[in-house]
Every structure is written in structure tokens, then in C-alpha cells.
N, C-alpha and C positions, 0 to 999 in steps of 0.2 A: 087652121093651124099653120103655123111658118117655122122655120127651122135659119137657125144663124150657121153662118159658115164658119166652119174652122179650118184651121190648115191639117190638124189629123187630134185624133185621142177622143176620149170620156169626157163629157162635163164634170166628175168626179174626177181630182188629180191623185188617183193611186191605182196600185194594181187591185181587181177586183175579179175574180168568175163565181160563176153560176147564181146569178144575181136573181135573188126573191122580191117583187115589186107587189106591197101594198098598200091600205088606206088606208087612215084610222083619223078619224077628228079631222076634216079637213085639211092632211096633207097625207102626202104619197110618203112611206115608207120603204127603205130597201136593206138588205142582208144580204150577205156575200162574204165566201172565200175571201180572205185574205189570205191575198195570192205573192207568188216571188221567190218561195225557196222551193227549189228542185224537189218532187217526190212530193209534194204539197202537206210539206209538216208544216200545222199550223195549230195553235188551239185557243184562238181568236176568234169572235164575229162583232165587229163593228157594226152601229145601227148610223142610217144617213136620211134623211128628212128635205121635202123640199115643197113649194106649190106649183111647179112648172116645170121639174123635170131638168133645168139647167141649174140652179140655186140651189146647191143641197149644202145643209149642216150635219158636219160629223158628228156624231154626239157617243164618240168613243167607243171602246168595249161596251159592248151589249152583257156575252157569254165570253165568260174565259173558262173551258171545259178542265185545265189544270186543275183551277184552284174548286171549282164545283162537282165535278163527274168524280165521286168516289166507289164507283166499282170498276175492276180490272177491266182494263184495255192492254192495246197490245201496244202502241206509240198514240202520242198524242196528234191527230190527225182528224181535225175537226172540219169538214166540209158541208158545203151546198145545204144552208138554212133553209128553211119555207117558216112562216108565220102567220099562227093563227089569231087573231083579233077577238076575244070573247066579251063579254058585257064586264066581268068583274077580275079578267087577267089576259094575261096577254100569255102565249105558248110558241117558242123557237122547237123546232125538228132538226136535228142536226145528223147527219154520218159520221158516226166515232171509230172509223178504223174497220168499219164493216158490222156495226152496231146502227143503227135507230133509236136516238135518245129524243128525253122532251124535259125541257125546261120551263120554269112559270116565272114570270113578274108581273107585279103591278101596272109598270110604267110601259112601254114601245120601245123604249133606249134603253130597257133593264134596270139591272142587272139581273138576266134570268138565273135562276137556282134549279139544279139538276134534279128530277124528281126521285132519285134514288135508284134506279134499276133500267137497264134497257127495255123499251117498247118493243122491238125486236133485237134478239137476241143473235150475233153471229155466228152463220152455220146452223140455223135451225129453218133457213126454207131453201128452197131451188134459189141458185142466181147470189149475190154478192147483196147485202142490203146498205143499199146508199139511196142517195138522193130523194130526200124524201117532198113534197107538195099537197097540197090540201082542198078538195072538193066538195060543195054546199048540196047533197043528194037527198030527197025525198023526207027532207025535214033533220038531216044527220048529217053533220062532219063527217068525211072520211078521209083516212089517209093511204096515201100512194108512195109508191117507191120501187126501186129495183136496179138491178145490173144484170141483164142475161135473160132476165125473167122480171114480167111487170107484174107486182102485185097493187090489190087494194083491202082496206077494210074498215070499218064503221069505228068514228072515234066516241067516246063517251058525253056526256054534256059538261064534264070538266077538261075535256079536251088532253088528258094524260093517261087514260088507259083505253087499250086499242083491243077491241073483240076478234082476235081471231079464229073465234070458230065459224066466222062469219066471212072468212078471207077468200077475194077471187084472184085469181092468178092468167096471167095468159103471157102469149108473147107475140106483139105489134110485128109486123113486117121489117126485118132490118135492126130491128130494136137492139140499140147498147145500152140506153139509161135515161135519166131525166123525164119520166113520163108526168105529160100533167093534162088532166081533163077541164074542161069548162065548158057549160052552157050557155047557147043563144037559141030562143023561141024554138025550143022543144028538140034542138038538136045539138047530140053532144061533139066537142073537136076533142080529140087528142091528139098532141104532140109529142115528140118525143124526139131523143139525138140517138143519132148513127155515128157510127167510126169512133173513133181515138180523139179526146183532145190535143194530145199531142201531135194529131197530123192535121194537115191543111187542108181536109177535107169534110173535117167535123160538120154537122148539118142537122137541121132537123125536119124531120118528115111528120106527115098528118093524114088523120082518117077521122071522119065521120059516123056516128051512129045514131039511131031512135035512144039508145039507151047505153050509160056507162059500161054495160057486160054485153055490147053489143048488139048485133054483127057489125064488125066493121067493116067499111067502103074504103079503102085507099085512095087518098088525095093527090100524091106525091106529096113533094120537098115543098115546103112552107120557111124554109131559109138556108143558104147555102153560099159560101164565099163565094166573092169577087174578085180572083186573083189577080184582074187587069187592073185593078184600084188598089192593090196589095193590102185587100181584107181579105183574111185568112180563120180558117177555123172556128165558123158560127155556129156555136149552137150553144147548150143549157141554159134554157131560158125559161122565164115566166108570165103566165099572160095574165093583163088584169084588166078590167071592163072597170070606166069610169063610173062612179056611184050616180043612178038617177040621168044618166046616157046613154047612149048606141055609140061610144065611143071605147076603142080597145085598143091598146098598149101592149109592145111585147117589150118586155127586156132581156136582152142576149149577151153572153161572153164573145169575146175575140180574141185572139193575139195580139197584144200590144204592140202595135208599128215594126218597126224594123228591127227592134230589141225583144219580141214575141215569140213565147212557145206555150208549150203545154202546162207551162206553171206562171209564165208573166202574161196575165189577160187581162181587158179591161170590161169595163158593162155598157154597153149602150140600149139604145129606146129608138122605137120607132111604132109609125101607125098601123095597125091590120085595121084591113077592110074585108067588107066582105059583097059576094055578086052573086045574085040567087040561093043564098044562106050560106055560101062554103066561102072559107078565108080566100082572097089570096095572095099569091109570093110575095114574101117582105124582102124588099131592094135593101140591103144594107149600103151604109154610106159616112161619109166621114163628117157629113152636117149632124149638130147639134137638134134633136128632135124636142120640141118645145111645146105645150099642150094648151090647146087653145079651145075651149069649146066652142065649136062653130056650128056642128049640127044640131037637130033640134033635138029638144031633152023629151025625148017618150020614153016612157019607162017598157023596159024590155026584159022579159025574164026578172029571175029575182033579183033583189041588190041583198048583196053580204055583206060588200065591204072586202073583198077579197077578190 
């Protein structure tokens, strides 16, 4: 893989956090905050398309929660997609204000339609429910999420209603939010952010287990500014393992250059590796990460597509 230089930003020219990166048909999909106004009122998700990681097509509103979420919310305050890829629809997760909704379309670029009622519901578990991501476990979807407290729990085969009498809960070392698990030959990473976006210290930390409910081994920091380079504020990110590779992708928010805070971020990508099964530290940087299959394609774990 080779990365082009730039003088600073995103291969995507806008603001963007907590960016969702997946695959669907031959090219990489991503979801994200649309980012910019203070207090991150937004009720927006753009869908972006690319084959390389630097070439994306905007292909507009995906979700406009306005005109679709017709049960009460408190302000319209639509954050941190994840997307799920199904054989016959495609499913956005969204955080509505301290809600977990789920919307369906047809297409990857939408228009998803609000399936009528919170998946969870705000105020009905420990922790704040946002940020929600999606893990391919023991033949079931599950989804993840949390602020405070990480939950998970097993999705349906339509991918819209979530079993919670089946829910596990815990709380990672450090843990503020964005938890996202994935496998590689028989061992699980999860991830997750520390701190405030809004400080310059956001980051995200990792552990290791035999199994999604554990025990987990603490890794340390698996990404964390570089303030000597005036990257600031890394973390809510998503990982995604190339289809039919040993190749793995993270996509992370930052602060947008010198004009950057807690509400102007942008998304970037870079490669995890990994050395004796466990990731390590991703260098953030202001080169353009560009995807090149260069290693050999053994198939590794399962492919989802996610």
C-alpha cells in the first residue's frame, strides 16, 4: 500500500466524525456525523462511496431523521451511524438524542426509513445510549453501544429488532464510548474511546479476548494524538478487515486542522497491523491512506462484509 502526500485534511472535503467504514458490492462505504454546528445538532447522515479510500462519491442524504423518526425525541441530534449490509436491505443505527434507532433501505445510499420505535429506548439501561457498531458472533448479528457503560446484544435476522433479554453489559478500562469488537483467528479486539471529544486528548484504547464477554487483557492505546504534528483528538473510529484479506482498516475522527474542535472533525484511514495476533499503534498522519492489496489474500476468519 502507498499513501499520497498532502499538506493537511481528509480525502473527503467536509466536516465528518465518528465515521462508519464498510463494504458492500465491491466498494467501501462510509457514514458519519455531519459535523460543524456547536452541540452537534444535526439530523443528517450522508452516505460516501469509494474503491481506494481516496476517490469517494457523495451520494447525499442517506437518513434525514427529521422527516423519518416520527416518535418523540428531545432535539433532533442525529449521531455516529454504523451499517449493517443484509442480503435483502441494508440497516443505519443511529443515536437520536440518547435513543438507538434503526432504519431500512433497499439501496447503501438510502434513503433509509425509520422503523417506527426506538431499538433502545432513553433511560431504560445504565450509561447514555449512543454510539451504536455491529459484530458477526457465533452465526448472529449483534449490536453494541454505550456512554458510561458498554452494552451488547443479539440482532434479529432482519436486523431491526434487538433481544434484550439477552443483553451483556460491562465497562472496558477508561471506557467513555464508541465500543467496537471484531475478530481475527479466534481472537477478539475491542476498542473503544476515552476522554471528551471536545479535548485534545480523545484516544482510543484496546483489549483482547478468547471471547466477545470476555476476560479481557488490556492492550493500551491503539491510537492517540500527535500533538507535535497538530493532530489532535483521535478517536471514534471503525475497523474493517478487507473482504477475502488479512488486510485491516481503521477509520478515525480528528479535529479539523487549525479550525478543529469537538464539533469540526474530519475522517481519516489508516492501516492496523498486527504482531503475534495483537494490533499495533496506529501512527496517525496527514498522508492520504490509500489501499492497495499487497498482501497475500488467505482467507482469515470469517468474511461478512463488515
Amino acid at each position: 500500500m502507498t499513501a499520497r502526500d498532502t499538506s493537511h485534511g481528509s480525502p473527503i472535503d467536509r466536516l465528518l466524525g465518528d465515521p462508519d467504514l464498510t463494504y458492500f458490492d465491491g466498494r467501501y462505504w462510509l457514514y458519519a456525523t455531519n459535523d460543524g454546528v456547536e452541540g452537534w445538532v444535526n439530523s443528517t447522515i450522508n452516505a460516501f462511496s469509494s474503491t481506494d479510500l481516496v476517490t469517494w462519491v457523495d451520494h447525499g442524504v442517506a437518513l434525514d431523521s427529521v422527516a423519518t423518526v416520527s416518535w418523540e425525541r428531545v432535539k433532533a441530534r442525529t449521531w455516529a451511524p454504523a451499517v449493517l449490509h443484509l442480503a435483502d436491505r441494508h440497516v443505519i443505527y443511529t443515536a437520536e438524542d440518547g435513543n438507538i434507532a434503526a432504519a431500512v433501505a433497499a439501496s447503501p445510499a438510502g434513503p433509509f426509513v425509520d422503523v417506527g420505535a426506538p431499538l433502545v429506548a432513553a433511560g431504560s439501561l445504565p450509561g447514555y445510549q449512543i454510539d451504536p457498531a455491529v459484530l458477526r458472533f457465533a452465526d448472529e448479528w449483534w449490536l453494541l453501544w454505550g456512554n458510561g457503560v458498554a452494552h451488547m446484544a443479539p440482532l434479529g435476522a432482519d436486523g431491526v429488532t434487538l433481544d434484550l433479554g439477552r443483553l451483556h453489559s460491562w465497562t472496558p478500562t477508561g471506557f467513555t464510548e464508541a465500543i467496537d469488537i471484531k475478530e481475527r483467528d479466534g481472537i477478539f479486539h475491542a476498542t473503544w474511546s476515552v476522554g471528551d471529544t471536545r479535548k485534545p486528548d480523545y484516544r482510543v484504547a484496546y483489549a483482547t479476548a478468547p471471547s466477545p464477554f470476555g476476560p479481557w487483557s488490556d492492550r493500551g492505546l491503539l491510537l492517540e494524538a500527535r500533538p507535535e504534528a497538530g493532530i489532535l483528538s483521535t478517536g471514534h473510529h471503525s475497523i474493517l478487515q478487507v473482504p477475502d484479506t488479512d488486510e485491516w482498516i481503521i477509520a478515525y475522527h480528528r479535529w479539523a486542522g487549525e479550525d478543529g474542535a469537538g464539533w469540526r472533525r474530519e475522517s481519516m484511514f489508516a492501516e492496523v497491523t498486527f504482531v503475534d495476533g495483537v494490533m499495533q499503534p496506529v501512527v496517525p498522519s496527514h498522508d492520504w491512506y490509500r489501499l492497495e492489496l499487497t498482501k497475500p489474500q488467505t482467507p482469515f476468519g470469517e468474511r461478512t462484509g463488515q
